[in-house]
matplotlib code that plots the C-alpha trace (Angstrom):
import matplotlib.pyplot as plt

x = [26.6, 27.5, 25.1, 27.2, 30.6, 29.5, 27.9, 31.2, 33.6, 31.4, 32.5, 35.7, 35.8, 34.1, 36.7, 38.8, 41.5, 43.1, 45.8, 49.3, 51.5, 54.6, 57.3, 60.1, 60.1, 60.6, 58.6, 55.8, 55.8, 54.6, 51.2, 47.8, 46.4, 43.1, 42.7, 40.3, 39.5, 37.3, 36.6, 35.3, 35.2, 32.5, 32.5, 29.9, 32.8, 30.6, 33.2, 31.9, 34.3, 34.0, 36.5, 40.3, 39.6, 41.5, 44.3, 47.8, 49.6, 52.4, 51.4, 54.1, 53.6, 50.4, 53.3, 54.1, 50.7, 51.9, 56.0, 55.0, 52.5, 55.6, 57.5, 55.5, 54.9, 58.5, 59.9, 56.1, 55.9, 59.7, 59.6, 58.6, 61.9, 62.9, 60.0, 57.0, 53.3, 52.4, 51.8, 54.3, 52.9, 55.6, 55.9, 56.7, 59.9, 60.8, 64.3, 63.9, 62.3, 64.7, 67.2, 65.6, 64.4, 67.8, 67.1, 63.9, 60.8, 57.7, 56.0, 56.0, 53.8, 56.5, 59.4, 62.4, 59.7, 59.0, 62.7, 63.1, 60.2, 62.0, 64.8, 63.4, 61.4, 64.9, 66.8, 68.6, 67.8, 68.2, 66.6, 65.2, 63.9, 62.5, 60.7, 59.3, 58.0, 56.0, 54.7, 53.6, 51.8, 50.3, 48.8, 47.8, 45.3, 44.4, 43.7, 45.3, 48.8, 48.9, 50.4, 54.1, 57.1, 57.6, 61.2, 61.3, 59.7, 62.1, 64.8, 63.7, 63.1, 67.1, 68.1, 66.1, 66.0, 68.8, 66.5, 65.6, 69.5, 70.0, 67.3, 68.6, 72.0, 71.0, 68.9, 72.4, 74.5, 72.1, 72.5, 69.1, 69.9, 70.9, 71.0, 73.3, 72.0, 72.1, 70.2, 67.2, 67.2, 66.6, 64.5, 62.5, 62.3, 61.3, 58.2, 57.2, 57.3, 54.3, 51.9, 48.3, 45.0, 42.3, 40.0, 43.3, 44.2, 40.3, 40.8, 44.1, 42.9, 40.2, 42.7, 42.3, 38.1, 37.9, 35.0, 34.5, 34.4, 37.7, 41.2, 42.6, 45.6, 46.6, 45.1, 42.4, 44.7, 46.8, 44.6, 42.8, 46.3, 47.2, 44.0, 44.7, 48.0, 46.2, 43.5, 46.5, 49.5, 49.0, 47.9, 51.5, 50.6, 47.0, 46.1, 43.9, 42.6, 41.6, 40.3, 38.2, 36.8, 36.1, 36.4, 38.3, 41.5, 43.6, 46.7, 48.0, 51.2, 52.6, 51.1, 47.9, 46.7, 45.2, 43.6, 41.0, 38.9, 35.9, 35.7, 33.4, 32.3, 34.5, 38.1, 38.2, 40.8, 41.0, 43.5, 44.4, 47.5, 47.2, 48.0, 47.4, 49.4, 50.0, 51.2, 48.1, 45.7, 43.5, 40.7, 40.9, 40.6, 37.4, 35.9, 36.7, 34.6, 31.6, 31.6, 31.3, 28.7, 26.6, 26.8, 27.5, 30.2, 33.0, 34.5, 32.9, 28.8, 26.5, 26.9, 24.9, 24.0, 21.9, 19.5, 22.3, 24.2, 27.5, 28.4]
y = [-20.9, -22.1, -25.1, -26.0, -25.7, -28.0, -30.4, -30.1, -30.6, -33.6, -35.0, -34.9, -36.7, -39.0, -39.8, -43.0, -41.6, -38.7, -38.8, -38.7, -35.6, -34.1, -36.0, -34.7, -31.8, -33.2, -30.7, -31.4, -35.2, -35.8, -33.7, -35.6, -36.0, -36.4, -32.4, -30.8, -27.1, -24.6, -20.7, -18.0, -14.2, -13.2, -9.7, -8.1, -9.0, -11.6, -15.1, -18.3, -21.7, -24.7, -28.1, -26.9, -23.3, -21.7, -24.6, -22.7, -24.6, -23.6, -22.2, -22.7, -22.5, -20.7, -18.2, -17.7, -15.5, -13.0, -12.9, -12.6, -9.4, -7.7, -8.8, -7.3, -4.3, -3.6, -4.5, -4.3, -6.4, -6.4, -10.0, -11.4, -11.5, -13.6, -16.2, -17.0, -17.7, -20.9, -24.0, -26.7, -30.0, -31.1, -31.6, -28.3, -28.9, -30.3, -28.8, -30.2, -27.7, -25.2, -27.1, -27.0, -23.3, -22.0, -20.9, -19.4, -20.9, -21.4, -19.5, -18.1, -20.7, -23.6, -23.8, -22.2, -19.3, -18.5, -18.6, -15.9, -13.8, -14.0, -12.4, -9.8, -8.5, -9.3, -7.3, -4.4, -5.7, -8.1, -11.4, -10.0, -6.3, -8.4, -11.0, -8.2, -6.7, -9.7, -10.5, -7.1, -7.3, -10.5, -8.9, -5.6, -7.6, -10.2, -7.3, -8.8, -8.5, -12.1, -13.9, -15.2, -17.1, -20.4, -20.3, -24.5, -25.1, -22.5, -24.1, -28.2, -26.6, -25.5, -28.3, -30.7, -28.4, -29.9, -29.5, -26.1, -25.3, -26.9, -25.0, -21.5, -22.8, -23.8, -20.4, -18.8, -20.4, -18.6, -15.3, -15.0, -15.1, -11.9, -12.1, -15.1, -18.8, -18.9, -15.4, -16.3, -19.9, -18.7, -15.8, -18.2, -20.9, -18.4, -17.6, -20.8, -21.3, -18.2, -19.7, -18.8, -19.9, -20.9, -17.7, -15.4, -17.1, -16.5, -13.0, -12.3, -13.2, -10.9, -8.8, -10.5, -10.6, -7.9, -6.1, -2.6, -3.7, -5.1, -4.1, -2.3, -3.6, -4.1, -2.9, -4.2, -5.3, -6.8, -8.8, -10.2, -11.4, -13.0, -15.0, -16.1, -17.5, -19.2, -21.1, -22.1, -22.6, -23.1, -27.0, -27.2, -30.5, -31.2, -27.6, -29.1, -31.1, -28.4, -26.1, -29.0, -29.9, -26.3, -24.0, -21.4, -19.5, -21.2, -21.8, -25.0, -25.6, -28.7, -27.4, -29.0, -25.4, -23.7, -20.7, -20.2, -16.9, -16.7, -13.2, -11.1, -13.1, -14.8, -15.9, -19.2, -21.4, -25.0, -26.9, -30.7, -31.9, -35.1, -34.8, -36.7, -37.5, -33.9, -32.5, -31.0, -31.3, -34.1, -33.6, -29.6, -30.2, -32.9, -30.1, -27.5, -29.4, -29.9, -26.3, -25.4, -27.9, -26.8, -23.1, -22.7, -20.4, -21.2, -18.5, -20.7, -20.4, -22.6, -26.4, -28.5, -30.8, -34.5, -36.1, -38.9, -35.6, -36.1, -33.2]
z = [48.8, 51.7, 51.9, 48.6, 50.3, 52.8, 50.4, 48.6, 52.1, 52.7, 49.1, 49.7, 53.5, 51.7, 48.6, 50.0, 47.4, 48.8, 46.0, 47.2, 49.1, 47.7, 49.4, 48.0, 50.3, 53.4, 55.3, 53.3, 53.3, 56.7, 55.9, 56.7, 52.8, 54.6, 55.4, 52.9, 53.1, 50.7, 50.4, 48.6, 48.1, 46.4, 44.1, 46.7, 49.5, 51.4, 52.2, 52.6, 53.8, 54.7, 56.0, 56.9, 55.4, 58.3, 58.4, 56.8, 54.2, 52.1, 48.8, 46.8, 43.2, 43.7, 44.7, 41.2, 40.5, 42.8, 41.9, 37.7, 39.1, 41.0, 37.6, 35.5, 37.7, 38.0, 33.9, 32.2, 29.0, 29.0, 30.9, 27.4, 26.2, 28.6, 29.4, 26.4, 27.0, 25.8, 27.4, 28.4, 27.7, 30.5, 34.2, 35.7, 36.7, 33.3, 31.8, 28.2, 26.2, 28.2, 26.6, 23.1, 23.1, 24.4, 28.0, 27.4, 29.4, 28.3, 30.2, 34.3, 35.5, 35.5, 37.6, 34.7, 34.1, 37.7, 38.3, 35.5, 37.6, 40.6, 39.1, 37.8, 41.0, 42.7, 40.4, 42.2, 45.9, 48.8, 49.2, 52.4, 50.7, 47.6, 49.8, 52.1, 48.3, 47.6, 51.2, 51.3, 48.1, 49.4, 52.5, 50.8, 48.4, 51.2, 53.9, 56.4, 57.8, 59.4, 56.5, 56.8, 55.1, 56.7, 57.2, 58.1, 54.5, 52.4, 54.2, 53.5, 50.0, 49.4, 50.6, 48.6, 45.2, 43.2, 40.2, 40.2, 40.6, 37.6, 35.7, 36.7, 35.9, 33.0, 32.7, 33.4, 30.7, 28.4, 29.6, 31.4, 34.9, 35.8, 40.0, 41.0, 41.0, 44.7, 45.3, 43.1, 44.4, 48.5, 47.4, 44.7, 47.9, 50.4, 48.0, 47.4, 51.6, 51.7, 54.2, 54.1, 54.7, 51.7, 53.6, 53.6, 49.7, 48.6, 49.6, 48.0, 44.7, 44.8, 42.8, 39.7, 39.8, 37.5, 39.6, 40.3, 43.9, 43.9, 45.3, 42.1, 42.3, 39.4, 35.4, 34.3, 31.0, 33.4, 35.0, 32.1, 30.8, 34.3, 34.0, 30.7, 31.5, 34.5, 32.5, 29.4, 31.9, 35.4, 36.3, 34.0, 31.8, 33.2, 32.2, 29.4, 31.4, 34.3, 31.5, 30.6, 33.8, 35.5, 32.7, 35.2, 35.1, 38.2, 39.2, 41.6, 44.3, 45.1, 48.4, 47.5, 47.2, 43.9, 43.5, 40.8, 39.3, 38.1, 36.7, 37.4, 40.1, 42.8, 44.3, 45.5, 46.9, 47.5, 49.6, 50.1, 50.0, 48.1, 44.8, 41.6, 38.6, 37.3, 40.9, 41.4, 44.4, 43.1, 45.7, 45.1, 41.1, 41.8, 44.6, 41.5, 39.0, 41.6, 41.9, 38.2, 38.1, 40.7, 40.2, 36.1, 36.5, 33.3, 31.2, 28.6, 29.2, 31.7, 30.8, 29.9, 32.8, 31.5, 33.7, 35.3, 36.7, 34.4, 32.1]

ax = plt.figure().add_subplot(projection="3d")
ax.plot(x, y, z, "-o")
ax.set_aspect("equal")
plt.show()
């Protein structure tokens, strides 16, 4: 394994294309796309990484998998009145099927539905005691208590978010917004600004490996649905084409970060902060695909692998 991550590191230095970085967040536009970093926690807890695996980044919407488990923890299947399950087909910031499905998301993984998640786990507290929920959570499945907010990135992201306050105003005209606009907009920035490393990430998805090994967390019901809404809703409109290349359940931040399962078997995260046309890390989604190549794991079977090496 980890004579593949290297192999897999080396791919990437190599790549001339490093896609392009998220410049619309000001503290994120000035990151090097070059940085390329890979780990993974295996079910019998053994970690392998390679690159800039102990380099922080911001999550971001990677964020999103942990806020829709305090969600559901705290409202159980009560948070599908208020935000659906089925793909997008749109960029994840996108307001107009909000606008044709009257102010009900299409599912947590894009930015109306994770603004309905936020306010549920914020319902009934602080910013400050909500946030200190979901970092907790975050260290409690990680195992490790050095994992922060970035304050500089939540506060580039207020400033710059003039389209995530129109979703939840939008979200608010129909009646399903229930903190106020500006609460779940610096709690909902303050999670995206979460900033770990791919070893600390790896390890905080362990959660949702379904092994017996595993931090229990979470039901095993529970985490079989999270998984599914990863692999149908969260690379937003390149989930197809995710699905298609690794066959995993994973989920992506503008951060160049995305976490992906492999039940059963391993947490791995991936981070480079060039994206490509979907706002996902394109090195990450190519070092993804090697992966599954190289080591069979899918949730749909071994592929088939020709002779030339294409699938």
């Amino acid at each position: 394994m980890q004579d593949l991550l290297t192999e897999i590191a080396e791919v990437a230095a190599e790549n001339p294309d490093k896609g392009e970085v998220a410049n619309y967040i000001p503290e994120l536009a000035g990151i090097d796309p070059g940085q390329f970093g890979m780990a993974i926690a295996l079910a019998d807890g053994s970690v392998f990484s390679a690159g800039d695996a102990d380099v922080p980044f911001s999550i971001q919407s990677v964020s999103k998998i942990f806020a829709l488990t305090l969600a559901l923890g705290r409202v159980g299947d009560q948070i599908w009145r208020r935000v659906g399950r089925e793909p997008s087909g749109l960029a994840f910031d996108s307001i107009l099927l909000l606008e044709r499905e009257n102010g009900i998301p299409r599912n947590p993984f894009i930015n109306a539905g994770a603004l309905v998640t936020t306010d549920t786990y914020l319902a009934g507290s602080s910013p400050r005691e909500a946030l200190g929920e979901l970092v907790r959570f975050v260290r409690a499945a990680a195992d490790d208590d050095d994992i922060h907010i970035n304050e500089k990135v939540a506060r580039s992201e207020i400033a710059s978010g003039h389209r995530n306050f129109s979703l939840a105003h939008y979200l608010a005209s129909h009646g399903n917004m229930y903190s106020s606009v500006d609460k779940v907009l610096g709690t909902y920035c303050h999670q995206c600004a979460v900033e770990m490393t791919c070893r600390q990430l790896a390890l905080a998805g362990r959660f949702l490996i379904d092994a017996d090994s595993m931090p229990a967390l979470v039901s095993v019901e529970r985490r079989r649905r999270i998984n599914a809404l990863m692999m149908t809703c969260g690379h937003y409109d390149g989930s197809g084409d995710f699905a298609f290349r690794v066959g995993m359940p994973g989920k992506s931040g503008v951060g160049g970060g995305i976490l992906v399962i492999s039940p059963g078997r391993a947490s791995i995260a991936v981070w480079s902060p060039g994206l490509n046309q979907y706002g996902n890390s394109k090195l990450g989604t190519e070092a993804m695909e090697l992966l599954a190549q190289k080591t069979g794991w899918s949730v749909f079977g071994v592929p088939h692998v020709r002779t030339d090496g294409d699938v």
